[in-house]
C-alpha positions, 0 to 999 in steps of 0.5 A: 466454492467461489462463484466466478464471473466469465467475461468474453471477449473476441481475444480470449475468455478471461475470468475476474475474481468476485469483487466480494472476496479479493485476494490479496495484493501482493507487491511483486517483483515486478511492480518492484521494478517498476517502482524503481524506475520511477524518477527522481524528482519532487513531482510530475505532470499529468503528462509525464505521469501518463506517459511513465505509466503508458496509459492516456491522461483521461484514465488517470483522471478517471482514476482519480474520480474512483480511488479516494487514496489517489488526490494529487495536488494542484499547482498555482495554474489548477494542473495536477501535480503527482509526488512519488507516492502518487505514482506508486498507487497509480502503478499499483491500480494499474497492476490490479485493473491491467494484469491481475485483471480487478474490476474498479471495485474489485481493485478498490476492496482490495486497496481497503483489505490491504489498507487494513493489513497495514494498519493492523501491521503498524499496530501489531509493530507498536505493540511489539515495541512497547512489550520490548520497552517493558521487557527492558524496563523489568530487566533494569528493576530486577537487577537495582532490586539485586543490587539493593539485597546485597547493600542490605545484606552487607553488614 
């Protein structure tokens, strides 16, 4: 039986999941939405950035301190400049702290098991893909093997 945390609050009583064991993240169709909305340009301030996301600028950068996977760039005059997949981690972290309701460790384990599961995916991709290769490879032997019996078996 998992051990829950009860957090009081004076609005409600919310239980947060152990940071132990975190379910996994699961890219809903609202954070697809909101990926969608995001703006097409080649980077953003940190303003621009807070604003979109609606949250304050020294959350993000609070952020960035905690979460390895969040490092903007930084422009000639030292201002954070964010890309496209900045954002979209920043939305994720939001959804796991704001509406799944993760601790900042309990966001971060679940970024590292997620990290995982796509790795472990890429690979499992890649293996898939080389056994096709080789499926292909056989097939191609077999039949110059079948063309070869028959020019020898002609007399």
């Amino acid at each position: 039986m998992a051990e829950e945390i009860v957090l009081k609050s004076r609005q409600e009583k919310r239980y947060a999941p152990r940071s132990e064991t975190p379910l996994p993240v699961i890219l809903d169709a609202e954070l697809q939405r909101e990926f969608a909305k995001i703006p097409d340009k080649m980077a953003f301030k940190i303003g621009e950035v807070a604003d979109f996301l609606q949250v304050k600028t020294y959350v993000l950068r609070y952020w960035e301190s905690e979460f390895d996977s969040l490092k903007p760039k930084k422009s000639r005059h030292n201002q954070r400049v964010y890309e496209r997949k900045d954002i979209e981690a920043l939305l994720l972290i939001k959804k796991l702290l704001y509406r799944d309701r993760y601790s900042i460790e309990g966001a971060k384990a679940a970024l590292k098991k997620m990290r995982r599961a796509n790795q472990s995916l890429r690979e499992m991709k890649s293996f898939a893909e080389q056994i096709e290769t080789l499926k292909d490879q056989t097939e191609e032997l077999i039949s110059d093997i079948g063309r070869l019996r028959q020019l020898w078996a002609q007399p």
